[in-house]
C-alpha positions as a Markdown table, in Angstrom:
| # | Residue | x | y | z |
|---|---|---|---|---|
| 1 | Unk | -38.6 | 106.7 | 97.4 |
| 2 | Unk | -37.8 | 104.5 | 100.2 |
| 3 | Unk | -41.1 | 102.8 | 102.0 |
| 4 | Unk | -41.7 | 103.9 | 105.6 |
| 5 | Unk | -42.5 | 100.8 | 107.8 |
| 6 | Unk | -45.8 | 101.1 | 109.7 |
| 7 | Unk | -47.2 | 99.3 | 112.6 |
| 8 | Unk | -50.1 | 97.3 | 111.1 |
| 9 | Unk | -52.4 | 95.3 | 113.0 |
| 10 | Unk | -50.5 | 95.4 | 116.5 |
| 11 | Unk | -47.2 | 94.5 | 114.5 |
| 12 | Unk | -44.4 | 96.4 | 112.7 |
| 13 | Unk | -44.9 | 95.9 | 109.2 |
| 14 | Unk | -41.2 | 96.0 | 107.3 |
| 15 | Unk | -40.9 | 96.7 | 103.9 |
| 16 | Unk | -39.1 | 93.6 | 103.4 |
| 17 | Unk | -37.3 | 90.7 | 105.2 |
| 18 | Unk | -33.5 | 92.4 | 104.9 |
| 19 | Unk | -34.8 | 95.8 | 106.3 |
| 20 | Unk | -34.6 | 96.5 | 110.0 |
| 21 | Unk | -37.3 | 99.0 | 111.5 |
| 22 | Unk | -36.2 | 102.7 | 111.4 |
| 23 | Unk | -36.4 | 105.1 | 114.5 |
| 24 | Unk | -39.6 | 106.9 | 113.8 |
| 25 | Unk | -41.4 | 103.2 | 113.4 |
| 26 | Unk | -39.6 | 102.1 | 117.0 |
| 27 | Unk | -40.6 | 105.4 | 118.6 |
| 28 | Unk | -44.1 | 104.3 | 117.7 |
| 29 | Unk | -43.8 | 100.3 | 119.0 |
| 30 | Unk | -42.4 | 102.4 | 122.3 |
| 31 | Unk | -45.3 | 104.1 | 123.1 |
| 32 | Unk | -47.7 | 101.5 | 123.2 |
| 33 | Unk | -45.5 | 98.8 | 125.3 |
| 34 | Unk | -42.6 | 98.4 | 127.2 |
| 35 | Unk | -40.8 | 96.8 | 124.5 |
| 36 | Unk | -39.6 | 94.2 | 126.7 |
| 37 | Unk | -41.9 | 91.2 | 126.8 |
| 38 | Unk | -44.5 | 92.2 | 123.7 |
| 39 | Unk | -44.5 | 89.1 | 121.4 |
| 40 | Unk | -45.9 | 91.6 | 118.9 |
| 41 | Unk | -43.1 | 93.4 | 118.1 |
| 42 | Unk | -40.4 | 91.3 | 115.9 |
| 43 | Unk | -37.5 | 89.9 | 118.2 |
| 44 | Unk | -34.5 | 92.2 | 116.4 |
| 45 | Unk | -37.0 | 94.6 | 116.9 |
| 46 | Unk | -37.5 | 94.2 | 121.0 |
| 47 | Unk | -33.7 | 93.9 | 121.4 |
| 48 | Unk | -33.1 | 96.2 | 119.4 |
| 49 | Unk | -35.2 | 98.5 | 121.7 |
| 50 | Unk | -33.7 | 97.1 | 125.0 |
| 51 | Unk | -30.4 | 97.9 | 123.8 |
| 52 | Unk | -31.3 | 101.6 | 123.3 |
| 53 | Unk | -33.2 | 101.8 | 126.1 |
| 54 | Unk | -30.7 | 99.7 | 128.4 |
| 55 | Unk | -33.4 | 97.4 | 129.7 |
| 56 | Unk | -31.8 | 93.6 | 130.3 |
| 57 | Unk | -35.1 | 91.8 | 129.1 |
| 58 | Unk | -36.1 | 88.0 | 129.1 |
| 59 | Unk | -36.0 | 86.6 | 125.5 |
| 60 | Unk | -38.5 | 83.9 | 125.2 |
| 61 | Unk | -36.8 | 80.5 | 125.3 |
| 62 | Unk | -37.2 | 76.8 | 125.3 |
| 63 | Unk | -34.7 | 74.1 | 126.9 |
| 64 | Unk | -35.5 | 70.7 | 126.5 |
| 65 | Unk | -33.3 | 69.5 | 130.0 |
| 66 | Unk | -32.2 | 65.8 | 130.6 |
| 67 | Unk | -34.4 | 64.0 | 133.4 |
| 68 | Unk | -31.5 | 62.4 | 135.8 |
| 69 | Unk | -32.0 | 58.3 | 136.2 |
| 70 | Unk | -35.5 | 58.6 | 134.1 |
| 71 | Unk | -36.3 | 56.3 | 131.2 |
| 72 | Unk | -35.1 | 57.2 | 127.8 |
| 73 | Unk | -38.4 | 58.6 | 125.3 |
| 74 | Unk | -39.6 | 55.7 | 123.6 |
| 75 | Unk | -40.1 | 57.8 | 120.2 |
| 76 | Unk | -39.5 | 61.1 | 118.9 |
| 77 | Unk | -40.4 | 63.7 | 121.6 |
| 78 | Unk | -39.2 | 65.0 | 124.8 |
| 79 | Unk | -40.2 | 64.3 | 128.3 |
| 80 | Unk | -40.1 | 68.1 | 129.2 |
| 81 | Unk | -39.5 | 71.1 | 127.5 |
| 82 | Unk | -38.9 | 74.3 | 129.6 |
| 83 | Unk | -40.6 | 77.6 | 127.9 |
| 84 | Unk | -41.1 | 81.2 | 128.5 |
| 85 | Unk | -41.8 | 80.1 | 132.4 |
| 86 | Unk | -43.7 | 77.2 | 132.5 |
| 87 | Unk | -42.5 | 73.2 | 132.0 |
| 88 | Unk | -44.7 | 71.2 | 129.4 |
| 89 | Unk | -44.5 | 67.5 | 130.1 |
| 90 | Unk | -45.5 | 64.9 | 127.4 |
| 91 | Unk | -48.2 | 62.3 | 128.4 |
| 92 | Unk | -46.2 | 59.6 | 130.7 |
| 93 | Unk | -47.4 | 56.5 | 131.3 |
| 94 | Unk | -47.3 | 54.4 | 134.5 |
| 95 | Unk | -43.7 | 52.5 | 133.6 |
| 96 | Unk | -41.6 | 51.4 | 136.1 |
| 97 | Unk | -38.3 | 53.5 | 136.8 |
| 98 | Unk | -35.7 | 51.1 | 134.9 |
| 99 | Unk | -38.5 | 49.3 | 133.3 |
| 100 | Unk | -38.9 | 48.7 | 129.9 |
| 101 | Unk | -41.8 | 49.2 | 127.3 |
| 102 | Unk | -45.0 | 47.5 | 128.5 |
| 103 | Unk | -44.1 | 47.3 | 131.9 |
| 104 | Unk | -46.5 | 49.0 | 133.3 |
| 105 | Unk | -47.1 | 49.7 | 137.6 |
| 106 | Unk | -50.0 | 47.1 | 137.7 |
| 107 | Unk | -52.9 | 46.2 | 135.9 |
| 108 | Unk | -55.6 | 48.1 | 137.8 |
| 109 | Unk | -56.2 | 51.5 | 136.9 |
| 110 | Unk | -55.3 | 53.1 | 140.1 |
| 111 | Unk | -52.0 | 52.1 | 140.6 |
| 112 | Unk | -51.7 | 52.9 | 136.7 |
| 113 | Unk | -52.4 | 56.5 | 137.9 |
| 114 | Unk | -50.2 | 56.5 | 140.8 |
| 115 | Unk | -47.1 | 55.7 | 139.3 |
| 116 | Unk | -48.0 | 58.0 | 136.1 |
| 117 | Unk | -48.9 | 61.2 | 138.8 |
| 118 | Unk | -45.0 | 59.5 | 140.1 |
| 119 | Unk | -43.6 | 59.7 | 137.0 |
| 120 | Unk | -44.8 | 63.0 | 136.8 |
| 121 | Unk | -43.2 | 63.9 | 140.2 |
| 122 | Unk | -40.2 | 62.9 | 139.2 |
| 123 | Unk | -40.0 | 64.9 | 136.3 |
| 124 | Unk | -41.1 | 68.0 | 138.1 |
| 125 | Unk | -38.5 | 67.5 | 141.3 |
| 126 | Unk | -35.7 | 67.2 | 138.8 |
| 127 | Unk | -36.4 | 71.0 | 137.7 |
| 128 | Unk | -36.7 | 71.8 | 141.1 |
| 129 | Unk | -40.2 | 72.1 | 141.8 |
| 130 | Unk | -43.2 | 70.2 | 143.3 |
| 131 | Unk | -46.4 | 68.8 | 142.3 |
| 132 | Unk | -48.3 | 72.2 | 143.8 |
| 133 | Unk | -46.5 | 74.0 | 140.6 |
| 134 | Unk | -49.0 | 72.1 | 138.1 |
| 135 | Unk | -51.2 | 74.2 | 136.8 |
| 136 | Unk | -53.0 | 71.8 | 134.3 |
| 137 | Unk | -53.6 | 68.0 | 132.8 |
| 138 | Unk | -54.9 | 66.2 | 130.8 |
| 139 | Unk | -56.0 | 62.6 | 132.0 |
| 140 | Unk | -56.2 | 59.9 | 129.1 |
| 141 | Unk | -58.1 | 57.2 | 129.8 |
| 142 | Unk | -58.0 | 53.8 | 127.4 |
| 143 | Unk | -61.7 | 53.1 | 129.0 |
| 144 | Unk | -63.8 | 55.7 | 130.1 |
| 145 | Unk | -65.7 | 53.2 | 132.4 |
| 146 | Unk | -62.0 | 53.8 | 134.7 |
| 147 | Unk | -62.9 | 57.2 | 135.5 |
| 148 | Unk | -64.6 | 57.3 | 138.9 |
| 149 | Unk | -61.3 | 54.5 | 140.0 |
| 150 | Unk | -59.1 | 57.1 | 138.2 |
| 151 | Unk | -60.3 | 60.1 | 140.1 |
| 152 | Unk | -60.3 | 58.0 | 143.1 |
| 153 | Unk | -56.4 | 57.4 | 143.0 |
| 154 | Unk | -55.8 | 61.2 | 141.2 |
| 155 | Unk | -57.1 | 62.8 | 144.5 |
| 156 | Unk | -54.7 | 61.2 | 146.5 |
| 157 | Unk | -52.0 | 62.8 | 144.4 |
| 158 | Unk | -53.7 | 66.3 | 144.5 |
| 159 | Unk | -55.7 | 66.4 | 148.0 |
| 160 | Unk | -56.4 | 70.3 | 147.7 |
| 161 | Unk | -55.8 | 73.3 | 145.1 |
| 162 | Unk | -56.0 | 70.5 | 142.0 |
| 163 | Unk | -54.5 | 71.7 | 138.9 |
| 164 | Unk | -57.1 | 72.9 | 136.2 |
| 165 | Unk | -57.9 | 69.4 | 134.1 |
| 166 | Unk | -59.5 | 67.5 | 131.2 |
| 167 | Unk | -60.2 | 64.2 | 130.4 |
| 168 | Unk | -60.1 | 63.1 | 127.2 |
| 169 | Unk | -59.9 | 58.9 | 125.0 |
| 170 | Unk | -56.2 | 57.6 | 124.9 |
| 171 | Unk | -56.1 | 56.9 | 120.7 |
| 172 | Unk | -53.6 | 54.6 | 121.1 |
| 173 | Unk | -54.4 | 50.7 | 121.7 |
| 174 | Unk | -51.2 | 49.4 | 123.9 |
| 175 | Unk | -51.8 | 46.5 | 125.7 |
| 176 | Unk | -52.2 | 46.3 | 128.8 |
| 177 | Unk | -51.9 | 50.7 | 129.3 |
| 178 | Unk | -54.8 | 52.3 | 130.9 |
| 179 | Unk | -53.8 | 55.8 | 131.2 |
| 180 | Unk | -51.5 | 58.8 | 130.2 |
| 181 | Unk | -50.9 | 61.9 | 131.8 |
| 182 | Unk | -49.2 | 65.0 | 130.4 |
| 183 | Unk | -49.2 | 68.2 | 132.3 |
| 184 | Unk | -48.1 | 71.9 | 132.4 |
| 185 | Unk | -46.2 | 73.4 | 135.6 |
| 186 | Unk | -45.2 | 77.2 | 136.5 |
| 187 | Unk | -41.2 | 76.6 | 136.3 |
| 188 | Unk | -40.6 | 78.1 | 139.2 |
| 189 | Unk | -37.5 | 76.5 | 141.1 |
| 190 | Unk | -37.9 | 75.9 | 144.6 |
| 191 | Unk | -34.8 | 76.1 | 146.9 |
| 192 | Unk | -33.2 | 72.3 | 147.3 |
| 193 | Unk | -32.8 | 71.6 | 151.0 |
């Protein structure tokens, strides 16, 4: 007797990994979403669904995009990954554009900021948006005794609507580097003109 699959807990539940859900068990996802967007229901599953139905949906998706004339990573990550509508950038430091490792914008901690909330920028522009698409940061500080000059030089980056934010300890020691930045921005490209 064959095993009917079974929406468990929000999720289709298939017999087994090979099996693809049957008719009666998509009828079922159907009624309680649009199929479409649900992160609940298995991908084969939504497209699948948006085959039969005819819907042209957007499957989730991640693009890590090249940064033009923007300093290579200096380990193992990406400056920006693009996903499901939003752009994640990793912490940047204040470095130079075309400077190398350890050359940092200055060694107070608000020009540190500026040129990181730059570097930032830059990152942002090149996917065609603006620093008002920010939507949150983090703020690592190497001393937490930089804060009120931190904040001082942030605001001038962020004058009104600031993104949401957190501070938190840099756990690296790097000489001479006082703060990193990474942020998350609403990928939403803005017309080039």
């Amino acid at each position: 007797m064959k095993a009917r699959n079974a929406i468990v807990n929000g999720s289709i539940r298939l017999p087994n990994r090979c099996s693809s859900p049957d008719a009666y068990t998509l009828a079922l996802a159907c009624r309680r979403t649009n199929c479409t967007t649900d992160n609940r229901i298995p991908i084969t599953a939504r497209r699948r669904l948006n085959r039969v139905r005819g819907v042209l949906a957007a499957e989730p998706m991640k693009h890590v995009p090249a940064i033009k004339d923007f300093v290579k990573p200096l380990g193992p990550y990406s400056h920006a990954v693009v996903a499901n509508g939003f752009v994640f950038i990793s912490g940047q430091t204040p470095l130079k554009p075309g400077g190398g490792p350890g050359e940092y914008a200055g060694p107070a901690i608000g020009d540190q900021v500026r040129q990181t909330v730059r570097n930032i920028e830059t990152i942002v522009k090149d996917l065609g948006g603006t620093l008002e698409d920010i939507v949150k940061v983090t703020v690592f500080l190497a001393n937490p005794a930089d804060y009120k000059a931190m904040n001082e030089a942030y605001r001038e980056s962020f004058p009104t609507d600031p993104p949401a934010r957190s501070i938190a300890r840099l756990g690296a020691e790097v000489p001479g580097l006082l703060v990193s930045i990474d942020a998350i921005a609403v990928y939403a490209p803005h017309p080039r003109g």
